[in-house]
N, C-alpha and C positions, 0 to 999 in steps of 0.2 A: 360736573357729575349730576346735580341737579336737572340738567337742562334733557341729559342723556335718559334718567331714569324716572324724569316726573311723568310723564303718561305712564308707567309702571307701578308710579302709585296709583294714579288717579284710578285705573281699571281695577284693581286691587281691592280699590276702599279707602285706602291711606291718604285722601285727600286734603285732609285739617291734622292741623295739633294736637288734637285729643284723639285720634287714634292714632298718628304716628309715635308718641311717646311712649305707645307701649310694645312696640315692633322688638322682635329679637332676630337674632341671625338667621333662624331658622324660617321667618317671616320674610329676610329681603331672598333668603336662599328661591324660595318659593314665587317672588314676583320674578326672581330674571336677574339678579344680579349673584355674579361669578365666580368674580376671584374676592380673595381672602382680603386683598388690601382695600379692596372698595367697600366691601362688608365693614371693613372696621373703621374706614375711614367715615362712612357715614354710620356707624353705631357711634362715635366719638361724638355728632354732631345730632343724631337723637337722645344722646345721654343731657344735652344741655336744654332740652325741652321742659315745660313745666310739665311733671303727671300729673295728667287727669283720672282723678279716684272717683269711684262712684258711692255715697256714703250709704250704708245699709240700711235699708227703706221698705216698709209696704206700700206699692205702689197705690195711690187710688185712683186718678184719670190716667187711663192709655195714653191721652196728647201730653202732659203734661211730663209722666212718666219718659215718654218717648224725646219730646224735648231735652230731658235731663243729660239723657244720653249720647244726643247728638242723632238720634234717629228717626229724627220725625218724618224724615217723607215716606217712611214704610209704614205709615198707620192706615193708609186703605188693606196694603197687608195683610194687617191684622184684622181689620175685620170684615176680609172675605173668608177667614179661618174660623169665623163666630167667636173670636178671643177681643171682645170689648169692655167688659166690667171686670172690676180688681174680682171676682167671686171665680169670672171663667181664667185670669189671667194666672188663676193657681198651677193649674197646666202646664204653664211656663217651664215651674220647677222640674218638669219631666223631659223637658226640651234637652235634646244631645245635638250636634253638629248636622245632620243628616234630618233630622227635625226640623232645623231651624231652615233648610234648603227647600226638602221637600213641601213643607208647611205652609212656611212662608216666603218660600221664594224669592228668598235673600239667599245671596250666592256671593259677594265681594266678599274675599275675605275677611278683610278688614272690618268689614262691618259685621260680620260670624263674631268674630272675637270680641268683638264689643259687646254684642248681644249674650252671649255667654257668659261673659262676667255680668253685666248687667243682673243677669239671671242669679246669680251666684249670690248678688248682692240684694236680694228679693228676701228680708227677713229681718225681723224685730230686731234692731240695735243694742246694744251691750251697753250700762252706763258709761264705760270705759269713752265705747265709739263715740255716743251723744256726746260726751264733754269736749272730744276730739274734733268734731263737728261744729260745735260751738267754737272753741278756742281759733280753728279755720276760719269761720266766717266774720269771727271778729276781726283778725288779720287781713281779712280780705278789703272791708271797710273802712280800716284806717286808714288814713290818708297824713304823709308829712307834709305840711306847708310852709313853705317859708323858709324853704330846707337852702341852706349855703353851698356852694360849688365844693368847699372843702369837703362837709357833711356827705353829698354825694359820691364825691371822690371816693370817701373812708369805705361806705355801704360799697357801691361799684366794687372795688380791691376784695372788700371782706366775703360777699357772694362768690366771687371766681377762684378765691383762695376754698373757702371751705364748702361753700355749699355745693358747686357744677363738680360732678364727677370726675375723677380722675382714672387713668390708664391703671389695673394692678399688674398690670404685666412684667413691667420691672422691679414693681416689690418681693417681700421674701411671703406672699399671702399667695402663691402658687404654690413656693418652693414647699410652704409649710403641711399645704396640703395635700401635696403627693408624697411627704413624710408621713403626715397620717393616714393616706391609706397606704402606703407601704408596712404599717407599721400595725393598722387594721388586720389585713389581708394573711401576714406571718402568724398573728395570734390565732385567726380562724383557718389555717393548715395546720397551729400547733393543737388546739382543742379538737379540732376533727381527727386526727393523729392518736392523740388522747384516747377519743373515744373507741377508736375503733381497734386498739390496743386492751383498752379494758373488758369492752366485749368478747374479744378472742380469749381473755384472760376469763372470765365468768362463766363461758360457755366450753372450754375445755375444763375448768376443776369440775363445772356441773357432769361433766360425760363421764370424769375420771374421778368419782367423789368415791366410789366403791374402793380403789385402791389407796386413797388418802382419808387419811382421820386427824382431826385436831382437837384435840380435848374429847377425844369422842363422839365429836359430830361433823357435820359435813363443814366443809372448809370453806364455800360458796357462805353459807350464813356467819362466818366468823371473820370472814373478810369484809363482809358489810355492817356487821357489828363495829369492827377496829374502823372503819370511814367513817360512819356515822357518829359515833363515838366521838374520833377525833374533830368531826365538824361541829357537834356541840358543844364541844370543850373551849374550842376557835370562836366561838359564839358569843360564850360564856363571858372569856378574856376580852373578848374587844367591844361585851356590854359593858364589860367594869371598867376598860379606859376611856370610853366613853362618859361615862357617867363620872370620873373623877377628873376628867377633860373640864367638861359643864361645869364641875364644883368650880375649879381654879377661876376658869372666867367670871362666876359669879363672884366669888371673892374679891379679884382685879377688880372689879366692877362696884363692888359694894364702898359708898363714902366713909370714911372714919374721921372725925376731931380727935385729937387727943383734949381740946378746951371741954367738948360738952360729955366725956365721961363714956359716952356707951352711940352706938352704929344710929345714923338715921333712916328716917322711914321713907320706903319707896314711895312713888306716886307715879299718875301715870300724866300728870296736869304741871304746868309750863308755869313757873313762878318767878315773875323778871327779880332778880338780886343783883345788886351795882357793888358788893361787897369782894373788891379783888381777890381778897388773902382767902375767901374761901370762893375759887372762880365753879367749884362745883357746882354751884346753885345756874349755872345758867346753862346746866345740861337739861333740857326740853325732859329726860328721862327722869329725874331725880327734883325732889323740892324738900326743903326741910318742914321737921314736924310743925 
């Protein structure tokens, strides 16, 4: 299959790893491949690809940037478009599909797609990201030495068990999810239903308010009084279970000795205690006075 549809990559864009990883159905649809069995048989076999993520960055050399991405032979590209300096390269951010054609005169898809997210990923990183980026590159550096066949072996098993993707086809993670929009789609014909019941209800008492009295006033205002009413009251009720919900957890939660006489005092600081019989002391949460 390989043999059949690699010029289909290569024309494409899809010539390395780091843009085939990120191919979807709708991607080999579009190079030329057909039926459903091929499509999945090789999505099986890009699912065990490493992703290549692009970490959220402000660019500041175009080669360097472009390197990153795996695009570097399109930097005359770029600057026959006068996009050379991270100052003009803000531009970017405006860039849509049709952009990146006419502009740049990049046209393989594969390489659009890249460029796009690329683009996407053109912006001051989140502490979050940095430490995720860090933790990556540390991973990437270490090196096992001196690693035994058995060792290998275990790592080898434990990747192909958990880490390479598996089929959800035969799990119940389809079944569940056409349970939930089954189950979506019923509530939104039943509140649409709803509403368009109450409407007809509100706009015939308003037409026919002259023949109805309730308490001596119109019926439209007393029927939204009794809703509203009853929705504060619903409010009321489930701030007070609420609130005696919180109590009980706090309680459950709170330490007691019957030895020291009276409750101890919260902290928010981690005090190692090797004292079994009171194992509370080595909840990170709680530390005695």
């Amino acid at each position: 299959m390989i043999d059949k549809y690699g010029e289909k990559f290569i024309e494409n864009g899809f010539e390395n790893e780091m843009f085939i990883s990120s191919m979807t159905d709708k991607d080999l649809g579009k190079i030329g491949v057909k039926t459903d069995g091929e499509k999945l048989t090789l999505l099986l076999k890009i699912r065990t690809l490493p992703e290549f993520k692009i970490a959220p960055e402000i660019p500041i050399d175009l080669s360097d940037w472009l390197d990153k991405i795996g695009l570097e032979q399109y930097k005359e590209n770029f600057m026959n478009a006068s996009i050379k300096s991270t100052e003009v390269m803000e531009a970017l951010k405006s860039f849509g599909k049709k952009d990146i054609i006419n502009q740049l005169n990049i046209v393989k898809r594969g390489h659009v797609k890249r460029l796009l997210y690329a683009i996407e990923q053109m912006r001051q990183p989140t502490k979050r990201e940095e430490n995720i980026e860090k933790a990556r590159t540390a991973l990437l550096e270490t090196r096992i030495e001196n690693c035994s066949d058995q060792l290998q072996t275990f790592w080898t098993h434990l990747i192909e068990l958990c880490l390479v993707p598996q089929s959800s086809a035969f799990g119940s993670e389809n079944t569940l999810k056409e349970k939930l929009s089954e189950l979506r789609n019923t509530w939104l014909v039943i509140f649409a239903l709803s509403n368009i019941l109450w409407l007809i209800l509100i706009f015939t008492l308003a037409a026919q308010g002259h023949l109805l009295s309730v308490f001596g006033g119109n019926p439209v205002g007393f029927i939204v009084l009794v809703l509203f009413g009853f929705i504060l009251i619903m409010q009321f009720l489930a701030m007070f279970v609420h609130r005696f919900s919180t109590l009980k957890h706090f309680l459950a939660r709170a330490p007691y000795f019957r030895s020291s006489g009276k409750n101890v005092i919260y902290s928010l600081r981690t005090v190692p205690f090797e004292d079994t019989e009171h194992s509370v002391y080595n909840n990170p949460v709680f530390s005695p006075p």
